[in-house]
N, C-alpha and C positions, 0 to 999 in steps of 0.2 A: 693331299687327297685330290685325285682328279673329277672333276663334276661330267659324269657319261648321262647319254640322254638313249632312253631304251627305246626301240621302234617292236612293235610285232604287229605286223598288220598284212593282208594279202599281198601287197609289192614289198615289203621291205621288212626284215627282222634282224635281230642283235642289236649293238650296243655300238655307241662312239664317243668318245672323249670328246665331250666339243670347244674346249676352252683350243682357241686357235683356229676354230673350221669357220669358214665363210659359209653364210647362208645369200643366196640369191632371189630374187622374184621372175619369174618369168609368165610375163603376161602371154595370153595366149584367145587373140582375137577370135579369131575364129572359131573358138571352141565357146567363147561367153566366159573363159576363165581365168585368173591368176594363182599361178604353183608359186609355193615358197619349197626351197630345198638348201641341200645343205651339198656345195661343190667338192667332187671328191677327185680321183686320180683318173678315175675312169670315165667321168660326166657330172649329171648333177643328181643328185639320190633327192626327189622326192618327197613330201608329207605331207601336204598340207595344200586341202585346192581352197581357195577364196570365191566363194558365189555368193552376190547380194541380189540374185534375179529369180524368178520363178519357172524358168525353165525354157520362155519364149524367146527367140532374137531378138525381140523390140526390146524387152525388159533389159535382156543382156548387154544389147548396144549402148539403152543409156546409162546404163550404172558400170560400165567397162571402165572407164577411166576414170572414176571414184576406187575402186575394188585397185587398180592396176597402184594409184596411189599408197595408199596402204599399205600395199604388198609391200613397196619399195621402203618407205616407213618401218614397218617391221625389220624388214633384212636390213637398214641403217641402224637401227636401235640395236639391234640383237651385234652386228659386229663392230661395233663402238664400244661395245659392251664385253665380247667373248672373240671377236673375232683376231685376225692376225695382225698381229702389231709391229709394225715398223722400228728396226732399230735405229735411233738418233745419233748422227756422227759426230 
């Protein structure tokens, strides 16, 4: 049985199998934010933005690379876990 992760949400809807999909973080300075998504054929699809700030640059600035941390944390755990595995020669 394949374990699919369902999205419906304003950017993104349906379903994907995700045993094998890499998920990524991409930190995004300028904005005060970090995406987690999940890399597809066409780019990177999106879900999930990480904010620990309250909405001002100062806030954003300093907690950007705690948030950007995490991020990358997550997307190691999740493809350690589910993502693409290397066949062994």
């Amino acid at each position: 049985m394949s374990k699919v992760i369902r999205f419906d949400s304003k950017y993104i809807e349906g379903e994907a199998t995700y045993e094998g999909t890499e998920m990524v973080c991409v930190p995004k300075k300028k904005y005060g934010e970090v995406l987690l998504g999940f890399r597809t054929d066409t780019g990177i699809a999106s879900f999930a933005s990480l904010k620990f700030h309250d909405g001002t640059a100062k806030s954003a600035d300093r907690v950007f690379d705690m948030a950007s941390e995490i991020g990358e944390e997550i997307a190691l755990l999740w493809n350690e876990k589910y993502g693409k595995q290397e066949c062994e020669s």
